[in-house]
C-alpha positions, 0 to 999 in steps of 0.5 A, a space after each residue: 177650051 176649043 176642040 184640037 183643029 176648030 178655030 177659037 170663037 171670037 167674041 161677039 160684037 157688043 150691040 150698036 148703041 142706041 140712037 138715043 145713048 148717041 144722042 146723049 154722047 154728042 150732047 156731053 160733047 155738045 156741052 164741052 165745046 159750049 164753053 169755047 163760045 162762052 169763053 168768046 163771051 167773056 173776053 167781049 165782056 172783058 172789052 166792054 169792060 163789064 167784070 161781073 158778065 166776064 166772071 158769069 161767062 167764066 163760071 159757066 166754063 167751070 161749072 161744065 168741066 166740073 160735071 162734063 167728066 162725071 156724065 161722059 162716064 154716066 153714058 159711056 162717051 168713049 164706048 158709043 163715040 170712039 173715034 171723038 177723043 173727048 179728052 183732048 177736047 176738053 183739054 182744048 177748050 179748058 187751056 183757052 177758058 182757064 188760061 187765055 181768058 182770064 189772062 187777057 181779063 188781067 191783062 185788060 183790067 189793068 190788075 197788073 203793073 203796068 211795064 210788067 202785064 205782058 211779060 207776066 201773063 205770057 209766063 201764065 200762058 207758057 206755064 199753063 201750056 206745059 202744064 197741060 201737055 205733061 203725059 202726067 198732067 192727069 194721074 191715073 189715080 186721080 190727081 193733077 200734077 203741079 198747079 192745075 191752071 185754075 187761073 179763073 179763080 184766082 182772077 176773080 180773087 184778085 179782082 175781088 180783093 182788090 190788092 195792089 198790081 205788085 202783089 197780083 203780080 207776086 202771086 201769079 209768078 208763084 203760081 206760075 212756078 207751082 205748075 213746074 212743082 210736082 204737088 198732086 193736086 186733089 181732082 175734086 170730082 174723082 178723087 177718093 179721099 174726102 170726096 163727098 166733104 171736098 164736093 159738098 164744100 165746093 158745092 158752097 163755095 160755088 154758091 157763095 161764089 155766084 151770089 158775090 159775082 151777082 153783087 160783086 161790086 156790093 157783095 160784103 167783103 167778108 164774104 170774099 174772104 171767107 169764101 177763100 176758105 175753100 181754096 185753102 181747104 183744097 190746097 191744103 188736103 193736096 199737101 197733105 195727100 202729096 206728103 202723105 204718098 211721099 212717105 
């Protein structure tokens, strides 16, 4: 405690950062915003006409959310970089990589009936957008709240499966609704419960993944299948974390 009269000490400054930690801070924003032209690249992809490239282009949009978080928080972005919100960012980029172009790719690829395609993809859009701009669309302890707008994925399954443009329609209006539903979804890389298992057997999935996309129209079909088996894993382990907190 401070004599009576003499003013309390601040405390000091924390030093400036280094060129170096800046120059990494910028490179992990660099990385963020590199998916913005990837997601250019898959919708001229899409054009062309080419699913493979477009769903490559698209991997690549995922893979950088999935380990832009984890090294923001390895260099301390928000210390070094405080007036770049590196949140807002990524929330940008990800609603045009994760909702705009997939849609558009379901639009182009006539996966969707044909009076209905317009109507359906604008219900994703809209969706989506309520979805992200939720004040609880990220918890605090790590969860998603309602359906975290992994419209790439479920593109590339629907695709892939080759289903009629009735039942892709059936499934993206329930998934459209989940983003109304309050579910907390698991946040893969962050959180707690099973994370090791949950990055580990997404680790597998993402490989399975990019050797279907490679092949994707010689790829085994059980292969396709099975490689559900981790979105259902995902779902399931969210439901039961959901009840779970509910009671």
């Amino acid at each position: 405690m401070s004599a009576p009269g003499r003013p309390l000490r601040a405390d000091p400054a924390p030093p400036p950062a280094s060129a170096a930690r800046r120059l990494a801070a910028w490179g992990v924003h660099l990385l963020t915003a590199s998916s913005a032209p990837a997601g250019l690249l898959a919708l001229r992809a899409t054009v062309a006409g080419d699913a493979a490239q477009a769903f490559l282009w698209m991997t690549y949009t995922l893979v950088v959310d999935s380990i832009d978080g984890t090294l923001a928080r390895a260099v301390r972005v928000k210390e070094v970089l405080p007036w770049v919100d590196g949140s807002r960012l990524d929330d940008v980029v990800d609603y045009f990589t994760y909702v705009i172009v997939p849609a558009f790719f379901l639009l182009q690829m006539n996966l969707l009936p044909a009076g209905w395609a317009l109507p359906i993809v604008s219900l994703v859009a809209i969706a989506s957008g309520y979805g992200f701009s939720q004040t609880t669309a990220k918890t605090a302890d790590h969860f998603f709240t309602g359906f975290p707008s992994y419209w790439n994925v479920v593109a590339f399954y629907l695709y892939a499966l080759g289903w009629s443009p009735a039942v892709n329609a059936a499934w993206l209006v329930a998934f459209a609704v989940g983003v109304f539903v309050p579910i907390r979804y698991v946040y893969p890389s962050r959180t707690p419960t099973l994370r090791w298992l949950t990055v580990t057997l997404g680790s597998i999935w993402g490989i399975a993944l990019i050797y279907i996309l490679l092949h994707l129209h010689t790829a085994p079909h059980w292969l396709v299948v099975t490689s559900l088996a981790f979105p259902v894993y995902y779902f399931l382990l969210s439901l039961a974390l959901h009840v779970r907190r509910r009671t």
